[in-house]
C-alpha positions in Angstrom: 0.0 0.0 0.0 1.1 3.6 -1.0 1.8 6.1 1.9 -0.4 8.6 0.1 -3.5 6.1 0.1 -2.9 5.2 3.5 -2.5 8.7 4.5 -5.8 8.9 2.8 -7.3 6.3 4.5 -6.5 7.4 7.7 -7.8 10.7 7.3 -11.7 9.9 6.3 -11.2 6.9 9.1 -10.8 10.1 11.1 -13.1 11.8 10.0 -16.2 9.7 9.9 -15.0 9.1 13.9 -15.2 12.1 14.5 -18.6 13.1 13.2 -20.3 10.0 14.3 -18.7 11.2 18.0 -20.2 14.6 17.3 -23.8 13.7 16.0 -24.1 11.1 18.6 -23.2 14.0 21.4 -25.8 16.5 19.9 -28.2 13.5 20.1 -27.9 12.6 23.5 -28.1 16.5 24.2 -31.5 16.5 22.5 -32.8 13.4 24.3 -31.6 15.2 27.7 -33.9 18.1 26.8 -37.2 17.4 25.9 -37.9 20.6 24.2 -34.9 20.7 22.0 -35.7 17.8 20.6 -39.7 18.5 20.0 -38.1 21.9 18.1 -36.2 19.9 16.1 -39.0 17.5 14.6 -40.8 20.9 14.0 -37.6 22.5 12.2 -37.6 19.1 10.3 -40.8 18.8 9.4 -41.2 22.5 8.6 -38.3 22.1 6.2 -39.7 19.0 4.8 -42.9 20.4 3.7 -41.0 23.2 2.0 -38.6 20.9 0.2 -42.3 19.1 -0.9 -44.1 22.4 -1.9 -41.2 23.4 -3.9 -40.9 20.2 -5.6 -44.8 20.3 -7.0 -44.4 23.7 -8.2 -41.7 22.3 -10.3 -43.7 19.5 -12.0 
């Protein structure tokens, strides 16, 4: 194996630890608060039903 592939290699391994460390934090900050996470299925939601509007106006 090439030192540039591994070098690579080791870099998105990195990476990919490091957000799933990070999205798993901000999760278990959301399920500690109630609140935050009810906001957040409304900011989801909210932006899903834009995304869906949008997309019929297209067609």
């Amino acid at each position: 194996m090439q030192t540039k592939q591994l070098g690579w290699y080791l870099i998105f391994g990195g990476l990919i630890i490091f957000i799933i460390k990070f999205i798993g934090a901000i999760f278990s900050f959301i399920a500690g608060h109630p609140i935050l996470g009810l906001a957040f299925i409304a900011i989801v939601a909210g932006a899903g039903l834009l995304l869906y509007d949008m997309s019929k106006k297209e067609a």
